[in-house]
C-alpha positions in Angstrom: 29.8 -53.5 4.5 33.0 -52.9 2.7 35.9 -51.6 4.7 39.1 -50.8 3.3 42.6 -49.3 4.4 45.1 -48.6 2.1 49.0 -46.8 2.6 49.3 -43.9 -0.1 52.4 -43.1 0.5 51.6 -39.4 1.2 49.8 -39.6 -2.7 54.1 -39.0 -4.5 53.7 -42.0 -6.7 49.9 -41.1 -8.3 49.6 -37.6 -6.5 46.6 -36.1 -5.2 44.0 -35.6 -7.7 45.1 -39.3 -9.2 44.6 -41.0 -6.0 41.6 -39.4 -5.3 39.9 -40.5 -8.6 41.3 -44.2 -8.0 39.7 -44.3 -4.3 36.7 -42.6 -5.7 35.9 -45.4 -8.2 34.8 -48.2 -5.1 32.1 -48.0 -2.5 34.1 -48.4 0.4 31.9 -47.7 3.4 35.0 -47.2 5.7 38.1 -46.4 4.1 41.4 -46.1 6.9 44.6 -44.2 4.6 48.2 -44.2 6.4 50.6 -42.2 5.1 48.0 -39.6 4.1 47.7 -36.3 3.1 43.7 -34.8 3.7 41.9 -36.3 0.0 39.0 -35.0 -1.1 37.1 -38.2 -1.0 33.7 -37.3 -1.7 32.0 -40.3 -1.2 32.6 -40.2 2.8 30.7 -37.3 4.7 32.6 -38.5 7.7 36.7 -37.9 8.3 39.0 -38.5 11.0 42.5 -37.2 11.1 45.6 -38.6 13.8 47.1 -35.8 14.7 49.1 -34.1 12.4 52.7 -34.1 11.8 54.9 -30.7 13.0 55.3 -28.9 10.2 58.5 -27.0 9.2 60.7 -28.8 11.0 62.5 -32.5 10.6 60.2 -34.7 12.6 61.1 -37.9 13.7 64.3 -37.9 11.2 62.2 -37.0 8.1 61.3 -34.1 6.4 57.3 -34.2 5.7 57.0 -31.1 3.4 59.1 -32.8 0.8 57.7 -35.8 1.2 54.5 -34.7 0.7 55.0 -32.0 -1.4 53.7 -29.4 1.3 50.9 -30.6 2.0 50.2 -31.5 5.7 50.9 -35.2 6.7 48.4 -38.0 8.5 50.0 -41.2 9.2 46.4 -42.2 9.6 43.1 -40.9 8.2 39.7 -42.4 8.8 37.0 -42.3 6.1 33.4 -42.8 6.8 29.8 -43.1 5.5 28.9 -43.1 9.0 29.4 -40.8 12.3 31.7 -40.8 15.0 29.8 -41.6 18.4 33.4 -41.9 20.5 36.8 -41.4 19.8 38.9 -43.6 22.1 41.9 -42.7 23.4 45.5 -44.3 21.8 49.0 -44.2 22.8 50.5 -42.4 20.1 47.8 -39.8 18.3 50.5 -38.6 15.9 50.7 -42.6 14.6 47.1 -43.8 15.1 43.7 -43.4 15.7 40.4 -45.4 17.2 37.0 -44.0 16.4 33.6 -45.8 17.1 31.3 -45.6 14.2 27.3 -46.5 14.5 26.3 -48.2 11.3 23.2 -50.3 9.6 25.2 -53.7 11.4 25.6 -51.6 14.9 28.4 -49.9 16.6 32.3 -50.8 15.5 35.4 -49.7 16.7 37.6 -48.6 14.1 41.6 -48.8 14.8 44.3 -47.4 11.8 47.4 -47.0 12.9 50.9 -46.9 10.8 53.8 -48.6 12.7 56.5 -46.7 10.5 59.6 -47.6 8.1 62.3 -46.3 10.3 62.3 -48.9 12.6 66.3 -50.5 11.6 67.2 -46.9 12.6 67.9 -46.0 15.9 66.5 -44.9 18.4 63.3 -45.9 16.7 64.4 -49.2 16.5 64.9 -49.5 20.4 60.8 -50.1 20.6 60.7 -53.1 18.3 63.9 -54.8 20.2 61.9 -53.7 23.6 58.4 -55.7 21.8 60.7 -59.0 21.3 59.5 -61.7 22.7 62.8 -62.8 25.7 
């Protein structure tokens, strides 16, 4: 089983159609995207999208329509050759997501989740000084 994850960088560097032929060249049986934007990946009958971000509006100190050209933004996206038999609960369904997949191996749990880049920034950089180690 091949399982991949990859950040796209909301698809501005190759853009959509460009990232969606480079994915589409491997046989990834699960494929997790952060910084996403919804591909059409048609090698994966199976998707599973964080909640997304607010559109029109600054969210979280950035501006998601630019960066991703309009499109609607996923910090995380599942891809999967296989179904969805739970979809577990996470603290933060905007950031991440946790989906159970039954496959030929047997059930896995599946976690993507995108941490962020803001975090020298304040206050988003309050939780990483509150995860130090004292």
């Amino acid at each position: 089983m091949k399982i991949a994850t990859l950040n796209i960088d909301w698809a501005k560097t190759l853009k959509p159609t460009a990232t969606e032929a480079f994915i589409n060249q491997f046989d990834f049986d699960i494929l997790v995207i952060t910084e996403g934007i919804d591909l059409n990946l048609p090698n994966f009958p199976y998707k599973y999208l964080c909640e997304p971000i607010p559109e029109n509006t600054v969210y979280e100190g950035q501006d998601y329509l630019t960066l991703t050209a309009g499109e609607t933004a996923y910090r995380t996206i599942i891809y999967s050759k296989f179904p969805c038999i739970k979809l577990h609960e996470v603290n933060d369904p905007r950031s991440s997501l946790a989906v159970e997949l039954e496959t030929p191996v047997g059930r896995i749990i599946i976690y993507g989740a995108i941490v962020g880049t803001l975090y020298r920034i304040k206050p988003f950089s309050r939780l990483q000084e509150d995860l130090r180690v004292k």
